[in-house]
N, CA and C atoms as an extended XYZ file, in Angstrom:
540
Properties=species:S:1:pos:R:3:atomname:S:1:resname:S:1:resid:I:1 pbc="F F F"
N         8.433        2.915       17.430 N   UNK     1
C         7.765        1.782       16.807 CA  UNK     1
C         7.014        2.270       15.572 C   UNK     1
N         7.184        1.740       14.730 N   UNK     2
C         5.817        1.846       13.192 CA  UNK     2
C         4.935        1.286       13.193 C   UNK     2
N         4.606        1.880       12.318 N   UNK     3
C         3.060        1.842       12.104 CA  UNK     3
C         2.506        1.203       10.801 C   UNK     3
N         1.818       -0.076       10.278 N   UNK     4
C         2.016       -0.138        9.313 CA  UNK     4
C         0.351        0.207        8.372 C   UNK     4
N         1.021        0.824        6.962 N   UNK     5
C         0.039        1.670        6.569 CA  UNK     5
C        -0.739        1.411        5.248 C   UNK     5
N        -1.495        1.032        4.744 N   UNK     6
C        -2.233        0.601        3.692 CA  UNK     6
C        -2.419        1.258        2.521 C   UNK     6
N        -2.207        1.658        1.869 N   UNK     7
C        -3.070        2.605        0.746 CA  UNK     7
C        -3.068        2.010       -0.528 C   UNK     7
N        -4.519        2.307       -1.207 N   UNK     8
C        -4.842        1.963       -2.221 CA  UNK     8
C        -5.632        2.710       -2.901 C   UNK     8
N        -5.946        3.152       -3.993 N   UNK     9
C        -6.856        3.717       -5.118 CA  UNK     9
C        -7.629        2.625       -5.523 C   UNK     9
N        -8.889        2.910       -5.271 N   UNK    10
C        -9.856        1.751       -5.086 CA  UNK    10
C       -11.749        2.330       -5.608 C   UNK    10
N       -12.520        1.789       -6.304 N   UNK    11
C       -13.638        2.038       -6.995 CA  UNK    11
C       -14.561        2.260       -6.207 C   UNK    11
N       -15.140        2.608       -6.290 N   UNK    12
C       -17.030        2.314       -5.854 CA  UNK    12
C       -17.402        1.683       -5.263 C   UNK    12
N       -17.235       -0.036       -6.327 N   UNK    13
C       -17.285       -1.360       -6.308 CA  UNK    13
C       -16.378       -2.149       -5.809 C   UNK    13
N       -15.494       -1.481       -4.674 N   UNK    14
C       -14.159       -2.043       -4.347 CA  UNK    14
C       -13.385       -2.801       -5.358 C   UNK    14
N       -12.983       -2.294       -6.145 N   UNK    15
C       -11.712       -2.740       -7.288 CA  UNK    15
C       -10.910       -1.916       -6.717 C   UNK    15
N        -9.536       -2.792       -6.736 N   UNK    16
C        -7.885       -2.362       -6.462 CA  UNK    16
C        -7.781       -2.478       -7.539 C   UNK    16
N        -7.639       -3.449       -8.553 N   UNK    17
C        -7.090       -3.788      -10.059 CA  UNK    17
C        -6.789       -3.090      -10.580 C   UNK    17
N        -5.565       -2.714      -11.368 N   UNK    18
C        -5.466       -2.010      -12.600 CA  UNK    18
C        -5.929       -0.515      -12.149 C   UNK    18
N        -5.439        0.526      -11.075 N   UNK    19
C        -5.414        1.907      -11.327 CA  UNK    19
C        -5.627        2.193      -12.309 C   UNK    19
N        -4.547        2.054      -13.239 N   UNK    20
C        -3.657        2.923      -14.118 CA  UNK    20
C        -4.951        2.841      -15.361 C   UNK    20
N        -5.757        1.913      -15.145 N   UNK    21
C        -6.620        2.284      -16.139 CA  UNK    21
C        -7.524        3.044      -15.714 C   UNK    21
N        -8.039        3.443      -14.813 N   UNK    22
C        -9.513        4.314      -13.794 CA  UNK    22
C        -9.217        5.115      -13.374 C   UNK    22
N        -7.777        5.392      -12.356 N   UNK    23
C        -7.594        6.331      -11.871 CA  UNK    23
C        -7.371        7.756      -11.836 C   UNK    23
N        -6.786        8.162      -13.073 N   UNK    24
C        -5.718        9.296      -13.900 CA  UNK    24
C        -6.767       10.509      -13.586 C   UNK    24
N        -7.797       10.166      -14.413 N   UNK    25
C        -8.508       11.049      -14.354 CA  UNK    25
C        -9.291       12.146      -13.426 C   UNK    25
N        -8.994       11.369      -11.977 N   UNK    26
C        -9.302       11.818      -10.608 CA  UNK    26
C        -7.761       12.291      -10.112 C   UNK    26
N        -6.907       12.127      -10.783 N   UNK    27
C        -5.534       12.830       -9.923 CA  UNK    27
C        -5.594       14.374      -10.205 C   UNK    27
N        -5.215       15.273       -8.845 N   UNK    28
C        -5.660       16.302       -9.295 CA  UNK    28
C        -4.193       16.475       -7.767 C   UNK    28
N        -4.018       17.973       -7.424 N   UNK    29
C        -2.954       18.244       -6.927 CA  UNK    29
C        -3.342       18.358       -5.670 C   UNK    29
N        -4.891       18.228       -5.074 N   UNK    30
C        -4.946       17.954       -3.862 CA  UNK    30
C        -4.727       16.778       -3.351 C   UNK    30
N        -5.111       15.191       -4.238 N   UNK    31
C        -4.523       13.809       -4.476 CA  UNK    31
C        -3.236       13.791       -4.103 C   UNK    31
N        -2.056       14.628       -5.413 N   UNK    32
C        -1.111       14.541       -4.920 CA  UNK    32
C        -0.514       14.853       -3.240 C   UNK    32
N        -1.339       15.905       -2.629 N   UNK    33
C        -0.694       16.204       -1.599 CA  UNK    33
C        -1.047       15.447       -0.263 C   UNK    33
N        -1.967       14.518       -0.519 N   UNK    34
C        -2.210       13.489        0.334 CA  UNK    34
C        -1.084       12.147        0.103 C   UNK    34
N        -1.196       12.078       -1.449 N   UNK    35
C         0.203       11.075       -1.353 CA  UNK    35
C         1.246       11.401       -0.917 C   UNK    35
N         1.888       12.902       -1.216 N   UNK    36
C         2.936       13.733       -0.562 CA  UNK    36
C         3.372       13.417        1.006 C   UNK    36
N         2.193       13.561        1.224 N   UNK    37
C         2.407       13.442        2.719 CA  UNK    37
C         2.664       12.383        3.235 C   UNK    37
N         1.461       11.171        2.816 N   UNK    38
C         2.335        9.688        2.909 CA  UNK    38
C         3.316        9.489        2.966 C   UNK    38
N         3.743        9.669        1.863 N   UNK    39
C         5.517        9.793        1.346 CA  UNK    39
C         6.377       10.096        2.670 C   UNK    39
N         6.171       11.582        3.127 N   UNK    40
C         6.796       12.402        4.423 CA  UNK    40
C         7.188       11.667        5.579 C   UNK    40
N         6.082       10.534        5.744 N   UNK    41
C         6.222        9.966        7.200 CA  UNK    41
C         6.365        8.401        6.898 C   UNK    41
N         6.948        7.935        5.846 N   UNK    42
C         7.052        6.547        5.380 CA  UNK    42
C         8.647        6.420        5.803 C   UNK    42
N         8.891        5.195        6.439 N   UNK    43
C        10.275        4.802        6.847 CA  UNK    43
C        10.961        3.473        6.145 C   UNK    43
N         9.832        3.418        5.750 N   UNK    44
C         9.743        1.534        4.678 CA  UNK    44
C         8.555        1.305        4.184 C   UNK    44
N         8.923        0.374        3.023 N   UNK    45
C         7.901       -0.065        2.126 CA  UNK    45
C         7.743       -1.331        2.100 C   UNK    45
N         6.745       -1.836        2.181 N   UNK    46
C         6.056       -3.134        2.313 CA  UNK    46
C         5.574       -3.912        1.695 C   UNK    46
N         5.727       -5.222        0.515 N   UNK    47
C         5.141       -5.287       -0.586 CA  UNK    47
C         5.201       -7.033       -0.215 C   UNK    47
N         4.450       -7.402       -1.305 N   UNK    48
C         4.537       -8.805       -1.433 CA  UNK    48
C         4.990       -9.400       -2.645 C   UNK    48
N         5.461      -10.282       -2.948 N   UNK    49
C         5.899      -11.324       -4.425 CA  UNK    49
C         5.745      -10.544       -5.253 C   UNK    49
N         4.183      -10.773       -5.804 N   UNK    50
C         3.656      -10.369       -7.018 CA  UNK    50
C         4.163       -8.734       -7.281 C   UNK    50
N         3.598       -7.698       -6.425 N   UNK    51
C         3.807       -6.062       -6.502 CA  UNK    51
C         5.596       -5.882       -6.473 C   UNK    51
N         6.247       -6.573       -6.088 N   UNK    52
C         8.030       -6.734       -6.160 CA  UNK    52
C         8.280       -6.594       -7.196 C   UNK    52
N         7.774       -8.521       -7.879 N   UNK    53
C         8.090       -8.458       -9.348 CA  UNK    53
C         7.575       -7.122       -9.729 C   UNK    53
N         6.563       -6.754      -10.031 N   UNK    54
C         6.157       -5.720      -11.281 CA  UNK    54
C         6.744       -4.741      -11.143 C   UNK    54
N         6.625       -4.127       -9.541 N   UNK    55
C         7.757       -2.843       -9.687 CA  UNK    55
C         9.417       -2.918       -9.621 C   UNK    55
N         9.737       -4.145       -9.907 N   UNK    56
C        11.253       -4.221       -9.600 CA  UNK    56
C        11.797       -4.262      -10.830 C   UNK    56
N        10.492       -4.289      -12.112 N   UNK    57
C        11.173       -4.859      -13.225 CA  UNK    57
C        10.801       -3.161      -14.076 C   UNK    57
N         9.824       -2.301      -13.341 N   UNK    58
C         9.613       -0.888      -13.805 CA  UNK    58
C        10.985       -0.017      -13.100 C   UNK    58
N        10.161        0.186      -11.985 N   UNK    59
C        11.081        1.706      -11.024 CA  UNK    59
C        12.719        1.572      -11.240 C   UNK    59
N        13.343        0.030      -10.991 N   UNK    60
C        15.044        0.690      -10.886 CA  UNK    60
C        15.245        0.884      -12.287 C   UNK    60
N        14.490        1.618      -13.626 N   UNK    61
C        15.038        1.615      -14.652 CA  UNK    61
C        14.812        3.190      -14.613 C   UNK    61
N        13.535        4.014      -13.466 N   UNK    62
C        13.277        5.022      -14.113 CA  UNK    62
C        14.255        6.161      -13.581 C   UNK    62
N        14.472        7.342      -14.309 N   UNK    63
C        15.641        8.207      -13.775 CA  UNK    63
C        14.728        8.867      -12.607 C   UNK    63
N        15.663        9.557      -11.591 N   UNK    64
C        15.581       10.228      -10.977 CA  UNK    64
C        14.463       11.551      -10.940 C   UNK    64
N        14.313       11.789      -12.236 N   UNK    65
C        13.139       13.271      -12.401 CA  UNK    65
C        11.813       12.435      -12.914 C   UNK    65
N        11.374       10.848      -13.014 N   UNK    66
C        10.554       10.717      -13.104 CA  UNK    66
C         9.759       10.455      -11.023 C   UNK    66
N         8.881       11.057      -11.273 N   UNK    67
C         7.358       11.017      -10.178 CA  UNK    67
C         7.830        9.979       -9.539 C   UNK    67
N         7.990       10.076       -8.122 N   UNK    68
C         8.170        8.458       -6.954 CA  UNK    68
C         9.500        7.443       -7.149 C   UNK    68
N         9.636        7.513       -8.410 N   UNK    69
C        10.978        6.681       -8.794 CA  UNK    69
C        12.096        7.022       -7.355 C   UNK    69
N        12.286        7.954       -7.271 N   UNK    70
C        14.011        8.341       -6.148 CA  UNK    70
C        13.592        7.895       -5.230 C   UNK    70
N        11.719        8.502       -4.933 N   UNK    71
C        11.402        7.641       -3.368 CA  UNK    71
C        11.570        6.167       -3.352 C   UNK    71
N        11.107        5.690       -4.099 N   UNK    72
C        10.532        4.826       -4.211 CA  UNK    72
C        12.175        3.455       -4.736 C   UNK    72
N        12.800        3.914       -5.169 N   UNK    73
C        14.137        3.442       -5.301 CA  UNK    73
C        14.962        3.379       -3.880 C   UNK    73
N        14.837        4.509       -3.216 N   UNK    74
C        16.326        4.559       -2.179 CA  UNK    74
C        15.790        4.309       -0.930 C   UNK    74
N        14.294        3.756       -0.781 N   UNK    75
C        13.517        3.465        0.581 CA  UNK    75
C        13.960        2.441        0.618 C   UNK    75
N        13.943        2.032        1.813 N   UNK    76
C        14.558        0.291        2.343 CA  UNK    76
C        12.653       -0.425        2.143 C   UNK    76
N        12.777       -1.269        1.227 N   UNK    77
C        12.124       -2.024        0.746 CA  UNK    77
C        11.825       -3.326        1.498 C   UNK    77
N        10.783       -4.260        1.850 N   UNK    78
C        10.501       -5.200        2.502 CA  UNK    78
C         9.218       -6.127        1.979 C   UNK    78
N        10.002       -7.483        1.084 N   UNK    79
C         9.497       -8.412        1.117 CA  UNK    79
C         8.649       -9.721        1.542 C   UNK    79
N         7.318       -9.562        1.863 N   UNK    80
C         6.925      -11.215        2.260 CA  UNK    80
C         7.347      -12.031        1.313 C   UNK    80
N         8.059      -12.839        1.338 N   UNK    81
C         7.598      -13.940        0.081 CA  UNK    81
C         8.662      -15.389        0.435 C   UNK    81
N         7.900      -16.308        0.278 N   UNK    82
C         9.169      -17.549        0.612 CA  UNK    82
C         9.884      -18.319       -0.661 C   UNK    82
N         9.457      -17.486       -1.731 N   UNK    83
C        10.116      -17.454       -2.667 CA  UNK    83
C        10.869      -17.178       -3.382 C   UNK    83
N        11.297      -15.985       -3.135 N   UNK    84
C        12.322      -14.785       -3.428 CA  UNK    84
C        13.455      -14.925       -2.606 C   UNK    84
N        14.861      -15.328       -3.290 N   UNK    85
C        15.974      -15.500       -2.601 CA  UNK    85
C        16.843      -14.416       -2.573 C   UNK    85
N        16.750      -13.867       -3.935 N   UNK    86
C        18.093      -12.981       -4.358 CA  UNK    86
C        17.412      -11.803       -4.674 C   UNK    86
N        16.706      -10.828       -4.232 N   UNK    87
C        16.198       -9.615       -4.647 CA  UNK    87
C        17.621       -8.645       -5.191 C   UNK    87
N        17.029       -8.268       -6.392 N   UNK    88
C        18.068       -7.340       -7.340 CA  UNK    88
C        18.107       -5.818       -6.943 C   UNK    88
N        16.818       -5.316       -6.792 N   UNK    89
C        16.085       -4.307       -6.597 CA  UNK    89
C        16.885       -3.645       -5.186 C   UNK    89
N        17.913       -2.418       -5.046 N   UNK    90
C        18.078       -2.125       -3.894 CA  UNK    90
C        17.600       -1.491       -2.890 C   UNK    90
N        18.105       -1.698       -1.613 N   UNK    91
C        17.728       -1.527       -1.076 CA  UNK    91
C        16.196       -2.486       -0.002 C   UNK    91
N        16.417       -3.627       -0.760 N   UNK    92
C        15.515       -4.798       -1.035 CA  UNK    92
C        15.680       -5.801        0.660 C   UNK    92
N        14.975       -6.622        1.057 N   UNK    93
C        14.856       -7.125        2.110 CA  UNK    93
C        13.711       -8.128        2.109 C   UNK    93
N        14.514       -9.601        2.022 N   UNK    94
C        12.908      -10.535        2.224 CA  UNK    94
C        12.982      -11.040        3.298 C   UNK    94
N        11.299      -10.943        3.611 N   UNK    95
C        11.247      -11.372        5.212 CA  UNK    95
C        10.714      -12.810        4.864 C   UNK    95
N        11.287      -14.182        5.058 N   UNK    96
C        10.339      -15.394        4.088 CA  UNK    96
C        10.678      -16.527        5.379 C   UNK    96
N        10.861      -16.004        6.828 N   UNK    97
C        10.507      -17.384        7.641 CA  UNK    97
C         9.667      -16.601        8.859 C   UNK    97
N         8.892      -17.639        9.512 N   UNK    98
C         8.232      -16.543       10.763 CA  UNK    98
C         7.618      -15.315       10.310 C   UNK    98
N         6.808      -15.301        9.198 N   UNK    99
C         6.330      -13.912        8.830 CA  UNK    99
C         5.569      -12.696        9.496 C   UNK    99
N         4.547      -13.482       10.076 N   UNK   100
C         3.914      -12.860       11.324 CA  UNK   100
C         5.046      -12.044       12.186 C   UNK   100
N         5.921      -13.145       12.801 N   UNK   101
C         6.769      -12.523       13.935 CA  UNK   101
C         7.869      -11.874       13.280 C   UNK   101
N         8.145      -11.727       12.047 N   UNK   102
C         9.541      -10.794       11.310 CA  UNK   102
C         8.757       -9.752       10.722 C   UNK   102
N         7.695       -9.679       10.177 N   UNK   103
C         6.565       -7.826       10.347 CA  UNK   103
C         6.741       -7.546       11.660 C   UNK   103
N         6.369       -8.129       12.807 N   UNK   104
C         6.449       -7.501       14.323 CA  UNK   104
C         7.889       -6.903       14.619 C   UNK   104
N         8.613       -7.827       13.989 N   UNK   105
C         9.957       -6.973       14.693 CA  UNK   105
C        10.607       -5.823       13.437 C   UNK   105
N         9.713       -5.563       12.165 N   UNK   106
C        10.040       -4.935       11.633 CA  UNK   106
C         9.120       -3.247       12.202 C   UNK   106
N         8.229       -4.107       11.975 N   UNK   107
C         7.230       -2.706       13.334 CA  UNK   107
C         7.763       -2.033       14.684 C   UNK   107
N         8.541       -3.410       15.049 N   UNK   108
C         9.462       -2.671       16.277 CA  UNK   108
C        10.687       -1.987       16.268 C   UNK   108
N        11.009       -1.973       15.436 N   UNK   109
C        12.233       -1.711       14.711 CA  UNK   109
C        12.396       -0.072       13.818 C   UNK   109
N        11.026        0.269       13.341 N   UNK   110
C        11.061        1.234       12.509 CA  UNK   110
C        10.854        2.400       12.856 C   UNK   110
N        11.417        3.210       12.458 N   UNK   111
C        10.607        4.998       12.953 CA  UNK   111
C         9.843        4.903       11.277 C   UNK   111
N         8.975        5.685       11.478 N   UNK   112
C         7.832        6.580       10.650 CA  UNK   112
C         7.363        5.317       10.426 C   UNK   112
N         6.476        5.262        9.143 N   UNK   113
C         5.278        4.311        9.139 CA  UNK   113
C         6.138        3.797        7.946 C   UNK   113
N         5.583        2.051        7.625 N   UNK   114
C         5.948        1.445        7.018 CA  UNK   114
C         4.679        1.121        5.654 C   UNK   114
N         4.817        1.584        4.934 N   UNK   115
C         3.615        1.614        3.993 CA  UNK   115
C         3.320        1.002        2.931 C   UNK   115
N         2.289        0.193        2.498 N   UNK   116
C         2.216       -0.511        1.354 CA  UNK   116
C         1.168       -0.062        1.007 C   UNK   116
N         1.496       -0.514       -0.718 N   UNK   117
C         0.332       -0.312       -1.763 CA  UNK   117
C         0.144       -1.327       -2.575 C   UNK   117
N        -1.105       -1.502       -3.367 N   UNK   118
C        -1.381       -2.177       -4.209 CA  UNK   118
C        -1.272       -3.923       -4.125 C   UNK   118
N        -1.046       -4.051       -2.630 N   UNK   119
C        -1.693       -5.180       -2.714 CA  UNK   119
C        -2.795       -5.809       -1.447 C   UNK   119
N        -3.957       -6.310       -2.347 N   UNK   120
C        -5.157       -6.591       -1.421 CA  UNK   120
C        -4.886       -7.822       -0.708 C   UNK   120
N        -4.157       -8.959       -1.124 N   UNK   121
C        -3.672      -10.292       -0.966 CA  UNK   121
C        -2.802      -10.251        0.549 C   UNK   121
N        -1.713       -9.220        0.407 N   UNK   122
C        -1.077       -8.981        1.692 CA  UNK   122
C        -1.544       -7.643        2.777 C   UNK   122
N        -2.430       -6.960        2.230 N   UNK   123
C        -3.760       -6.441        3.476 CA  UNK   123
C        -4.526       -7.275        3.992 C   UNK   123
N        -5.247       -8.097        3.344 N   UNK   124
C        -6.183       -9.129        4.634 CA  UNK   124
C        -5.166      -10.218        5.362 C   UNK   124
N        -3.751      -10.311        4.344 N   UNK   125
C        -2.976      -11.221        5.503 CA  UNK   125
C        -2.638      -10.345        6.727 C   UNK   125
N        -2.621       -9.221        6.642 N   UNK   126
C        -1.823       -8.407        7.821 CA  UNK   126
C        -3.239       -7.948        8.630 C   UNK   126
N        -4.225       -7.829        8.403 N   UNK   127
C        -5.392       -7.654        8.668 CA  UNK   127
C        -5.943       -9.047        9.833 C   UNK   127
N        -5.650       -9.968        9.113 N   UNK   128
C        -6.245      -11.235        9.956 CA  UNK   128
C        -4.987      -11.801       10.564 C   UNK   128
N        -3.745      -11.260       10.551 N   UNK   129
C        -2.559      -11.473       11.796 CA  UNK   129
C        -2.006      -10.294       12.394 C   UNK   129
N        -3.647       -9.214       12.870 N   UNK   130
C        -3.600       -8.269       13.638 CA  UNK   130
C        -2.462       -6.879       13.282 C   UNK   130
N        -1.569       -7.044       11.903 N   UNK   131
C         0.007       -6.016       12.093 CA  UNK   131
C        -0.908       -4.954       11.625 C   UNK   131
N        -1.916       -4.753       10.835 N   UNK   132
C        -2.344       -4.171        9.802 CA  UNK   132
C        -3.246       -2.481       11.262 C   UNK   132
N        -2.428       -1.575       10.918 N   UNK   133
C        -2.659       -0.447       11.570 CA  UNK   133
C        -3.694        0.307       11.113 C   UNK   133
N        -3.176        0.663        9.943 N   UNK   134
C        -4.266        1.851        9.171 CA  UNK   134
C        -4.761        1.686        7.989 C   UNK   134
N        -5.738        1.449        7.156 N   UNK   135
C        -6.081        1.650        6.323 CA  UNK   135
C        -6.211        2.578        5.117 C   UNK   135
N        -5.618        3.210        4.605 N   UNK   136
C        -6.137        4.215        3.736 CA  UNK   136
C        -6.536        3.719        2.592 C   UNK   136
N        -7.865        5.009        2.009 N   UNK   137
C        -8.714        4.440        0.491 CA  UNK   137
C        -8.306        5.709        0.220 C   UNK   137
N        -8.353        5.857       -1.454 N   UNK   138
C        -9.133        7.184       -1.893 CA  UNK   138
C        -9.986        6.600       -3.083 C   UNK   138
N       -11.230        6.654       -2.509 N   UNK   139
C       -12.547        5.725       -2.783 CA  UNK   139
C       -12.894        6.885       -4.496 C   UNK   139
N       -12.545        6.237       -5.411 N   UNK   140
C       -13.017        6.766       -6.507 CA  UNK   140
C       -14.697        7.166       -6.956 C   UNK   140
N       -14.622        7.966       -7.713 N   UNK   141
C       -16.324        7.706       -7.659 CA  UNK   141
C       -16.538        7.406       -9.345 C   UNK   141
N       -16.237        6.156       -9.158 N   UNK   142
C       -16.481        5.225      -10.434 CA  UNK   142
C       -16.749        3.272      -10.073 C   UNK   142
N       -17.496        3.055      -10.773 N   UNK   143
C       -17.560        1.650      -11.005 CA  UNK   143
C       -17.006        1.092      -12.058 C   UNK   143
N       -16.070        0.250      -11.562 N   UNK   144
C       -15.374       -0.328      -12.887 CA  UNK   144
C       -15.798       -1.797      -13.162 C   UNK   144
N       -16.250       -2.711      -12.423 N   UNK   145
C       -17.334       -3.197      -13.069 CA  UNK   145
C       -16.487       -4.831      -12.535 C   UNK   145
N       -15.424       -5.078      -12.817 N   UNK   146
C       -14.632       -6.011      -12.861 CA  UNK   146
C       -12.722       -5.782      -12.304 C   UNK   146
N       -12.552       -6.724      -11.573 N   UNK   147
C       -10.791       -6.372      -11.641 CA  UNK   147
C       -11.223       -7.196       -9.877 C   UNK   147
N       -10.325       -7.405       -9.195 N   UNK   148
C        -9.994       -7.718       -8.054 CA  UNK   148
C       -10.163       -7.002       -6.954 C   UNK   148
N       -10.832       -7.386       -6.156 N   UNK   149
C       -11.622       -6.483       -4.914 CA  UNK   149
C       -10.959       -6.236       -3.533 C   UNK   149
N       -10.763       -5.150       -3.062 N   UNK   150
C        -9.545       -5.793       -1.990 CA  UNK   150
C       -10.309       -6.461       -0.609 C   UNK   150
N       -11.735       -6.872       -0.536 N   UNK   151
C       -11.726       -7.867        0.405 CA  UNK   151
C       -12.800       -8.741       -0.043 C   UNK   151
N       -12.187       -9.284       -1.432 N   UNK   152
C       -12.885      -10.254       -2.208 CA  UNK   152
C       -12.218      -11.936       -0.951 C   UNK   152
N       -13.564      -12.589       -1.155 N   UNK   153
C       -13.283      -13.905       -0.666 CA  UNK   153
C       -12.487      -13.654        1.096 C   UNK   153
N       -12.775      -12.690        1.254 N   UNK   154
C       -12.241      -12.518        3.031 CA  UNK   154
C       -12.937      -12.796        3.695 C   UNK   154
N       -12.106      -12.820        5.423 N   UNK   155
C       -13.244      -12.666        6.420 CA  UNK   155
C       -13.697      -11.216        6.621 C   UNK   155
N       -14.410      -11.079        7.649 N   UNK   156
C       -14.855      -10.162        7.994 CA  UNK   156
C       -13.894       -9.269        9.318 C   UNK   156
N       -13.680       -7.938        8.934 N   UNK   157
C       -13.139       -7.181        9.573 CA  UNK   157
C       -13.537       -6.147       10.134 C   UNK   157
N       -13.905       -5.484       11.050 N   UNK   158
C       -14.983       -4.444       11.413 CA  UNK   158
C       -13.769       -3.814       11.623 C   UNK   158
N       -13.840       -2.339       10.789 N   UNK   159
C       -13.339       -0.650       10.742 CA  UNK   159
C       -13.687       -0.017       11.763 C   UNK   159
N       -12.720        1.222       12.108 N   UNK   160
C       -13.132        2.156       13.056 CA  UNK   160
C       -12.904        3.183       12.075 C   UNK   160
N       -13.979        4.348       11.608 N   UNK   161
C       -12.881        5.419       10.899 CA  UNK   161
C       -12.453        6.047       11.709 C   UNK   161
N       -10.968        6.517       10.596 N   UNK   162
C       -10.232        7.845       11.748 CA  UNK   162
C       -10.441        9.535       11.092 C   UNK   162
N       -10.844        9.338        9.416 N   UNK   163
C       -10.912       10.357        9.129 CA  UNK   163
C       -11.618       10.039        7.853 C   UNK   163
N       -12.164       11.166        7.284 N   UNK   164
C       -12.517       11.481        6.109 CA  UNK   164
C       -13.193       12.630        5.469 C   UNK   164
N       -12.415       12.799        3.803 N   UNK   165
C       -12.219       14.028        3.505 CA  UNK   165
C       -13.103       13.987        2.140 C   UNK   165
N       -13.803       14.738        1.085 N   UNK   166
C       -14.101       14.947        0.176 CA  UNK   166
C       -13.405       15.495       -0.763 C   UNK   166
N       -12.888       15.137       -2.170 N   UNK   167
C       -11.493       16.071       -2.903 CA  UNK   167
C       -12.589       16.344       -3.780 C   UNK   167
N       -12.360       17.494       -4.336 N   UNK   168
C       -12.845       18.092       -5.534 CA  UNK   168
C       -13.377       17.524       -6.613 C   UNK   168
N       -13.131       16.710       -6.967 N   UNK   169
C       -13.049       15.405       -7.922 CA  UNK   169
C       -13.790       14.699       -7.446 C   UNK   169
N       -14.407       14.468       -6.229 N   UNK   170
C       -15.639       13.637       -6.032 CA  UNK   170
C       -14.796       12.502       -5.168 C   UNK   170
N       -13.647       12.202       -5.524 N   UNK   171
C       -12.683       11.267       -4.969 CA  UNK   171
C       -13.370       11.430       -2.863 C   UNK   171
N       -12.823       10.150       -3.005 N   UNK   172
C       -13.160       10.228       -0.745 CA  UNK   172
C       -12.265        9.888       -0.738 C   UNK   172
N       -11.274       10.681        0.186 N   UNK   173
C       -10.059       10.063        1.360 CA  UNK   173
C       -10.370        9.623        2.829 C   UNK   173
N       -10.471        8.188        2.706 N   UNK   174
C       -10.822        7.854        4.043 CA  UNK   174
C        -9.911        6.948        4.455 C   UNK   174
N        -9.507        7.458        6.054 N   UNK   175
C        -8.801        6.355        6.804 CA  UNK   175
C        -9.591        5.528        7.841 C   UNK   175
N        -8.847        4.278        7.941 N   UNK   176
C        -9.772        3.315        8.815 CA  UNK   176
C        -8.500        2.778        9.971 C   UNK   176
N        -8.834        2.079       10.606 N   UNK   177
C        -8.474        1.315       11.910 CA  UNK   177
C        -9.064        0.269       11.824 C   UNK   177
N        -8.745       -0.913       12.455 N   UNK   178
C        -9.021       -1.859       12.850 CA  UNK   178
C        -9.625       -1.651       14.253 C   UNK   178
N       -11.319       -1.766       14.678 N   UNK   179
C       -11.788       -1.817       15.376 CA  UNK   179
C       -11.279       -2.532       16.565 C   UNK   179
N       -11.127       -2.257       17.713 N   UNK   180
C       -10.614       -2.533       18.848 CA  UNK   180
C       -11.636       -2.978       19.500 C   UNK   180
């Protein structure tokens, strides 16, 4: 059975928004080897509408020797969305009736963990219909002031941590649980 797995690069001030503008500067090769490892034990990827479009219209263009592209191309891919009929992107899969119960049987279904990123919209959905396993942050140590929060306008969810690490960079790697 899988496990499904969260990760995000996320502020101070809880901003998900826009990495690519905050983040860079905290990537350092111990970063990488926490994503590395992610990577290692990922069996599927998990995304919603919005994060599809954007990476469906980047990654199948990038070659092979660019960073995540091969992973990130030849993983069996998995859609929420009841909008998306014809995904281009291979390796592609929309789950768009019974969503709740087609994550469960994709959870039942999977070896290694099924992992998403970058979106906060489909973490509190999986969060408040119980699929949502693990959490991972790597809690920047910056305030960015503005951008989208990943538990802006939510309910309330009480964490268990399972771990946490300090990187060189000031960066925190922390994993959470959903309190039992």
């Amino acid at each position: 059975m899988g496990r499904i797995v969260s990760n995000f690069f996320i502020s101070l001030d809880g901003v998900v928004e826009s990495p690519d503008k905050w983040h860079f500067p905290y990537f350092d090769d111990a970063m990488g080897a926490i994503i590395g490892q992610g990577m290692e034990t990922t069996g599927a990827f998990l995304m919603g509408r919005k994060l599809y479009d954007e990476w469906s219209a980047y990654w199948p263009e990038q070659e092979p020797d660019v960073p995540f592209s091969e992973f990130i191309n030849t993983i069996p891919k998995y859609v929420l969305s009841t909008t998306l009929k014809h995904p281009t992107w291979q390796n592609t899969t929309v789950l768009s009736e019974n969503l709740a119960a087609s994550v469960q049987e994709l959870k039942d279904n999977t070896d290694g963990d099924i992992t998403m990123s970058g979106s906060a919209t489909t973490t509190r959905w999986l969060l408040a219909h119980g699929l949502l396993d693990e959490l991972a942050l790597l809690v920047h140590p910056i305030a960015v002031g503005s951008g989208q929060r990943l538990f802006e306008g939510a309910s309330t969810y009480p964490l268990e941590l399972l771990s946490s690490a300090a990187l060189d960079t000031g960066v925190l790697h922390l994993r959470y649980a959903p309190a039992s």
